[in-house]
C-alpha positions in Angstrom: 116.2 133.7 67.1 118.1 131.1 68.9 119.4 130.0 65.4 120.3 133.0 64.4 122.4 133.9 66.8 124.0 130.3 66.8 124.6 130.7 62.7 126.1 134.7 63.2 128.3 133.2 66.5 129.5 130.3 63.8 130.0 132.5 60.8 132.5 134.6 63.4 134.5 131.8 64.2 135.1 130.6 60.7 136.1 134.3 59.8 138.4 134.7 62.4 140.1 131.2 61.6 140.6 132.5 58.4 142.5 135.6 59.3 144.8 133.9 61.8 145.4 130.9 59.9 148.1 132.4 58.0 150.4 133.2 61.0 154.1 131.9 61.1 156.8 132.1 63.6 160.1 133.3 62.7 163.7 132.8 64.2 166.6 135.0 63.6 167.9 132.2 60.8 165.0 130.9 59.1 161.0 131.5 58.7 159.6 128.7 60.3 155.4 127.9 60.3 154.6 127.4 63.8 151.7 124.6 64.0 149.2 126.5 65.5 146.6 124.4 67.2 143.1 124.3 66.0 140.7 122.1 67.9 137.4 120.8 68.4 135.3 119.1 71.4 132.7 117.9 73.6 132.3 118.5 77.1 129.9 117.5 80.2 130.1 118.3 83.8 128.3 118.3 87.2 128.0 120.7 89.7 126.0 123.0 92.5 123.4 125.8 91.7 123.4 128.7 94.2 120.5 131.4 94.4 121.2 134.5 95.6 118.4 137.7 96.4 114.7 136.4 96.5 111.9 134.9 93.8 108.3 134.9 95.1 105.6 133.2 94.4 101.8 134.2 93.1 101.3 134.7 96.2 103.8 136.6 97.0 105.6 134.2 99.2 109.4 134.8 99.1 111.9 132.3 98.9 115.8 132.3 99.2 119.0 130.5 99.5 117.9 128.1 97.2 120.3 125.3 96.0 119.9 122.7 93.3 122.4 119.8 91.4 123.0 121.1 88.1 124.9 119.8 84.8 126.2 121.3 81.5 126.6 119.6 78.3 128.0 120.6 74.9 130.4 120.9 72.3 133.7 123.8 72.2 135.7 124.9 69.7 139.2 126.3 69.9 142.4 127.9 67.9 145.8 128.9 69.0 146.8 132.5 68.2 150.0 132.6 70.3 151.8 129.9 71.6 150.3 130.4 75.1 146.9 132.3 74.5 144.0 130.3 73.1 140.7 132.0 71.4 137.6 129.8 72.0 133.5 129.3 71.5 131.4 127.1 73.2 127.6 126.1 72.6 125.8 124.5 75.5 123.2 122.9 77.2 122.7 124.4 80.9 120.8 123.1 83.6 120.4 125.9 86.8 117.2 125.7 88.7 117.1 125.6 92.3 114.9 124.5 95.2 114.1 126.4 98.5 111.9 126.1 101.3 111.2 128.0 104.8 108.6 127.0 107.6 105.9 129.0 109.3 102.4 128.3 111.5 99.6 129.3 110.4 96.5 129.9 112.9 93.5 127.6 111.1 90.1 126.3 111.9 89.3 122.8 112.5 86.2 121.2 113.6 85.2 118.3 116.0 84.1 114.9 115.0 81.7 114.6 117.1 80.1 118.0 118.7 80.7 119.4 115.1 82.2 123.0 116.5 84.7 124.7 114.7 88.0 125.9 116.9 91.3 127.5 115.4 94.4 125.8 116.2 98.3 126.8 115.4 99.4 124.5 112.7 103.3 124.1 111.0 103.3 124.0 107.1 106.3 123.3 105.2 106.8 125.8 101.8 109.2 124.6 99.0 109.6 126.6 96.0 110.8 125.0 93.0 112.3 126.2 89.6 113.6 124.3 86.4 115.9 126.5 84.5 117.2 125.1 81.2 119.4 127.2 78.7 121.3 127.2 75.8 124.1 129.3 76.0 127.0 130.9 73.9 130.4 131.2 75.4 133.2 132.9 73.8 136.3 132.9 75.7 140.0 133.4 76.2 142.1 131.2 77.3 145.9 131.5 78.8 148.5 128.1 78.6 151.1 129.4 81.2 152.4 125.6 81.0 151.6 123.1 78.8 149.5 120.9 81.1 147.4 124.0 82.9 145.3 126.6 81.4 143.3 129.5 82.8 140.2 130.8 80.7 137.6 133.6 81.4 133.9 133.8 79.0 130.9 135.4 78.9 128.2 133.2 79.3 125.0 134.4 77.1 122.2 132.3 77.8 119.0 132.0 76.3 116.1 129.9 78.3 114.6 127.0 76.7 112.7 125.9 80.0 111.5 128.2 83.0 109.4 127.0 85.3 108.1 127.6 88.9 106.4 125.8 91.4 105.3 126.6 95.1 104.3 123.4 96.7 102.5 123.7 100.7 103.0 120.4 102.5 100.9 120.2 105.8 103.3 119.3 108.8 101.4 118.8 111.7 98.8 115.9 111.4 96.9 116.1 114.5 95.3 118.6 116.6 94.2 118.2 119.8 91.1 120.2 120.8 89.9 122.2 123.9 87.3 118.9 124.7 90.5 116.8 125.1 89.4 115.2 121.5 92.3 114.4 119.0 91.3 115.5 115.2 93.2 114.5 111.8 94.2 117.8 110.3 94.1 117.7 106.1 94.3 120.4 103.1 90.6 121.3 101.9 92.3 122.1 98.5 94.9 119.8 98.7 96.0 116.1 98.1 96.4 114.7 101.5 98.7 116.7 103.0 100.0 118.5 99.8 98.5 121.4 97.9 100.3 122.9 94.8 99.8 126.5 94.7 101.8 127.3 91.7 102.6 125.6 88.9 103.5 127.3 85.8 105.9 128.9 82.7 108.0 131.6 85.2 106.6 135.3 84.4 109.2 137.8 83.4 111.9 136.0 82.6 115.2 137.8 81.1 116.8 136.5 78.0 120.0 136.3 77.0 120.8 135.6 80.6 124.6 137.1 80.9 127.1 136.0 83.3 131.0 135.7 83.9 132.6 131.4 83.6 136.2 132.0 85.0 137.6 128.7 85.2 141.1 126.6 86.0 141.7 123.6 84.4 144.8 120.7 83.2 145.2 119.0 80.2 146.5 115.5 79.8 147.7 114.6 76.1 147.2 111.0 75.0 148.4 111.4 71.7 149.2 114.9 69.3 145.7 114.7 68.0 143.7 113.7 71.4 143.7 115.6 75.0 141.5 115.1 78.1 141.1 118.0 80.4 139.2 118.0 83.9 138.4 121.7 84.8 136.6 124.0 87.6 134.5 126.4 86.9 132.4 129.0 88.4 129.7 131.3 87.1 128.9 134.6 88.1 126.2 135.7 87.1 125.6 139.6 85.3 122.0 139.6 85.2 118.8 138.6 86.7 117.2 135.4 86.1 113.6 137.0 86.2 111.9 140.1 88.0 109.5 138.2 89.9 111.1 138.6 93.1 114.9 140.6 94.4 117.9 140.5 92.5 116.8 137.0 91.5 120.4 134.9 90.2 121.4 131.7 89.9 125.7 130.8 89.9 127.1 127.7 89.4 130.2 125.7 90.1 130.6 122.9 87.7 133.5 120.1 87.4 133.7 119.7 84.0 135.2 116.9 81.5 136.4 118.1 78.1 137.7 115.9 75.4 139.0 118.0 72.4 140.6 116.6 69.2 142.9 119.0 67.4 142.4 119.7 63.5 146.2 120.6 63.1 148.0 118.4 60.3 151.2 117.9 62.5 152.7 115.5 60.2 153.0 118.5 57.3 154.9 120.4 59.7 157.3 117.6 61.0 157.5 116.8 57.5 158.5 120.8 57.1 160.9 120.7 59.9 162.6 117.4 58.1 163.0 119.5 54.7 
């Protein structure tokens, strides 16, 4: 499916080159071919994962506000239809899980050492849920040059997982209890390793796909030659749709910093060559 859709986003492109390839600008005194810029790319960048709303657990444990480190990688492709507005496709490689954790006691039973009663204490555990959210996405977008070295663009992000996983680890932080008979006890998980027991760890249930969201972004381009340019660019996704129904309005945006290196496809020595004639 993932394929398909890649193929059918390609075939698109290639069509729509096609159509536009053709266009010329013309001055009052002479038709003269504007070389409109066709060019291709590959891109990384680094950046935040925010949650917002709730995912639970299997056992229903809720978790929010979760934040992660998150990275995109991938390849663009872009042609000029006006000499300020750009038409564009990207395909991607998208990292967005996250990582939250909350704190609560829990009222448990211990027992001595040495009389061998049992007595319930207040003990402090530490919850952190964990997911991994990989996905390949699809991003067509427009893009505005209202100067030659700036450029604002706006996609639509459609993201299909390759990778969703959750995990609820309980970590155990009180160590020692101390007893109405004045005896101090070592607290540990019966279930657990030490003082760590993984309660869930698993493929994420319900999980939405595509994934939708909105990538406005700013960004400047730096020419090193007519052929190669360097842009370093912002950008923010905000997301359309829920990452998965196993919790409340579960989402993940992202900011990301990205690096783009694009090489344009445009013969610019037939049009100097033109402008010479």
């Amino acid at each position: 499916m993932k394929l398909l859709f890649f193929a059918l986003f390609v075939s698109i492109l290639i069509a729509f080159t096609s159509i536009v390839n053709g266009q010329q600008l013309a001055t009052p005194l002479t038709p003269e071919e504007y070389p409109y810029d066709n060019e291709v790319g590959i891109l990384f960048g680094i950046g935040g994962n925010i949650q917002s709303g709730i995912f639970s657990s299997s056992c229903n444990c809720d978790f929010k506000n979760g934040t992660k480190f998150g990275y995109t990688f991938g390849a663009l492709y872009e042609y000029e239809i006006m000499q300020t507005f750009e038409l564009g496709a990207a395909a991607l490689i998208d990292y967005r899980g996250v990582e939250s954790e909350y704190q609560e006691i829990e009222n448990i039973s211990v027992t001595s050492q040495q009389s061998g009663a049992s007595e319930r204490v207040n003990v402090l555990f530490n919850n952190l849920g964990e997911t991994d959210l990989t996905y390949f996405s699809l991003v067509p977008y427009a893009k505005w040059n209202p100067f030659r070295f700036m450029f604002v663009r706006l996609g639509l992000n459609v993201s299909f997982p390759m990778s969703t996983n959750i995990k609820h680890t309980k970590i155990l932080e009180t160590k020692t209890a101390k007893l109405s008979t004045g005896e101090i006890v070592a607290i540990e998980l019966p279930d657990g390793d030490g003082d760590t027991q993984i309660i869930q760890d698993e493929e994420m249930p319900d999980v939405n796909s595509p994934y939708l969201s909105l990538d406005p972004a700013i960004g400047f381009t730096i020419f090193f030659s007519d052929k190669i340019s360097f842009s370093p660019v912002f950008q923010y996704s905000m997301p359309l749709t829920n990452v998965a129904e196993i919790g409340s309005d579960f989402k993940v945006s992202t900011w990301r910093i990205l690096f783009e290196f694009k090489f344009s496809l445009t013969d610019y020595t037939y049009f100097k060559s033109k402008s010479i004639d």
